[in-house]
C-alpha positions in Angstrom: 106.9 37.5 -20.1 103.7 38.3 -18.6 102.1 39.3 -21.7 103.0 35.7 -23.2 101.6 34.4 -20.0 98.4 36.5 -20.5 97.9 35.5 -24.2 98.4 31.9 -23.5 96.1 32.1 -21.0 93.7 33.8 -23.4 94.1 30.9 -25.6 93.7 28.7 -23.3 90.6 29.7 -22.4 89.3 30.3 -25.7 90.2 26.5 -26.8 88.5 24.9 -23.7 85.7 26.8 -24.1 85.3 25.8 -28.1 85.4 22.0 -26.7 82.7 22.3 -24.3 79.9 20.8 -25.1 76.4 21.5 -24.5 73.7 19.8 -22.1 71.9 18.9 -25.3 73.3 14.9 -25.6 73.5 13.7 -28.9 71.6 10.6 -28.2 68.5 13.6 -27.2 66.0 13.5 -30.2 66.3 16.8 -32.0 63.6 19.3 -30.3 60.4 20.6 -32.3 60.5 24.1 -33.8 58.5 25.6 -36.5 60.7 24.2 -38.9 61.5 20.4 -38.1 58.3 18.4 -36.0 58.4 17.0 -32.6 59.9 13.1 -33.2 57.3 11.1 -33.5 59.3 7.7 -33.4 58.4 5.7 -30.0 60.5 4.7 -27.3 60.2 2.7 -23.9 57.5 2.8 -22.1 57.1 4.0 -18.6 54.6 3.1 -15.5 53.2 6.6 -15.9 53.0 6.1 -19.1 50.8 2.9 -18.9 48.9 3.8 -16.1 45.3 3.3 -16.2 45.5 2.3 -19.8 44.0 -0.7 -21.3 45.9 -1.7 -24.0 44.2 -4.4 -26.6 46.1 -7.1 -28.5 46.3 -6.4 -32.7 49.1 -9.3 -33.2 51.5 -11.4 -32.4 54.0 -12.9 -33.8 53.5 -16.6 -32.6 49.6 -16.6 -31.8 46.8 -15.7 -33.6 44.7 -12.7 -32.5 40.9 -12.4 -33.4 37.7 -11.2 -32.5 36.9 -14.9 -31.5 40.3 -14.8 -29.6 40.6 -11.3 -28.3 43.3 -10.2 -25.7 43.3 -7.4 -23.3 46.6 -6.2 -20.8 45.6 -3.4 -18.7 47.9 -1.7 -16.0 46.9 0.1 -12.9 49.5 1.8 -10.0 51.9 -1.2 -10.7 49.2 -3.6 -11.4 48.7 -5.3 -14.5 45.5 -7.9 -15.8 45.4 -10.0 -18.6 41.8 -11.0 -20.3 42.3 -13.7 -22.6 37.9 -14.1 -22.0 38.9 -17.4 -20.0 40.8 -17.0 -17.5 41.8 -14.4 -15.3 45.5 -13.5 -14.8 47.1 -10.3 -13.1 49.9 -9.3 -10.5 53.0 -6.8 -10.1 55.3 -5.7 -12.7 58.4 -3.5 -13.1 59.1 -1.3 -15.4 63.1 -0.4 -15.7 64.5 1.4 -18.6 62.2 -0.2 -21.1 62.1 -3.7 -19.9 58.8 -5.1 -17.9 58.9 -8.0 -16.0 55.8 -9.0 -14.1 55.3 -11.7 -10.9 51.6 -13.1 -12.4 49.1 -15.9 -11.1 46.2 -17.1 -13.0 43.1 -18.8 -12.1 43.6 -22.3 -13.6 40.0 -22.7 -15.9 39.7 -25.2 -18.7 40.2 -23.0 -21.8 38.9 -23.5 -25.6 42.8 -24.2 -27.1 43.0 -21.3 -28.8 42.6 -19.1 -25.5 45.0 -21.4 -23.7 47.6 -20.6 -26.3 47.3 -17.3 -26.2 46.8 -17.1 -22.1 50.4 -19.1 -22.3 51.7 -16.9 -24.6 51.1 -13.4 -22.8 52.2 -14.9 -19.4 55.5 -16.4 -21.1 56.3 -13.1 -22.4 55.3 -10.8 -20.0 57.8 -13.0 -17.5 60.5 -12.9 -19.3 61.8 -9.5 -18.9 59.9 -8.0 -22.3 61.3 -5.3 -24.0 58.2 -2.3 -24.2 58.1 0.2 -26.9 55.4 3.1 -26.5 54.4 4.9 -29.9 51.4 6.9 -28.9 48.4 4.2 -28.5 50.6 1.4 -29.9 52.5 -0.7 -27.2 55.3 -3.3 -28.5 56.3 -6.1 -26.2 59.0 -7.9 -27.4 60.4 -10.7 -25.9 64.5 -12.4 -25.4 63.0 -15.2 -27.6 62.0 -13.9 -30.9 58.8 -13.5 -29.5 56.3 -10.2 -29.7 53.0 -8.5 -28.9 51.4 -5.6 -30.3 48.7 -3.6 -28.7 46.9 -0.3 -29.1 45.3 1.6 -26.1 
């Protein structure tokens, strides 16, 4: 009897231990060795991660972005400004698992229409709880609507 009890009790152990899993989670991108690169794919951003960076529009998806129309977000210790070369708008912001969210006032100039549009744009998104992806220098904003903003630091 006690040697059934002590192989079951092997066995026991045995199985639980071949179910275990390990700390690694499967959603955790594979790590780099000398055989298979770091990912390189981005993810959400973070406040460090934008901190003291000046990011500077490339497109979006309903606006047009030019040099004549240029477009600048920067972020500093949970600051962020806007430069739309009219006016001036800035404030707080939160950044939670990906998703910014900022509390912004704006000086209230006449603007040429295309910088009014794009001023309106920014803030609109920016407001809406956008969704940030960090690849590098390359900063994705994209918003509940459709909308979207790329950037590069």
């Amino acid at each position: 009897m006690r040697k059934s009890f002590a192989v079951l009790a092997i066995l026991l152990t045995v199985s639980l231990a071949a179910c275990g899993g390990s700390d690694e989670s499967a959603d955790d991108p594979p790590a780099a060795t000398p055989d298979a690169p770091a990912q390189t794919e981005g993810g959400p951003a973070t406040s460090e991660d934008l901190d003291g960076r000046i990011f500077t529009a490339t497109k979006a998806r309903e606006v047009e972005i030019t040099e004549e129309n240029p477009l600048k977000v920067s972020f500093e210790g949970g600051k962020l400004g806007v430069d739309a070369d009219c006016n001036r708008i800035g404030g707080n912001y939160t950044l939670e698992a990906g998703v910014i969210q900022a509390f912004l006032v704006s000086t209230a100039m006449r603007c040429p229409p295309a910088q009014a549009e794009l001023e309106v744009f920014v803030s609109e998104l920016l407001r809406q709880e956008a969704v940030t992806t960090l690849d590098g220098d390359e900063l994705t904003l994209a918003g509940k609507n459709g909308t979207s903003l790329s950037l590069t630091d």
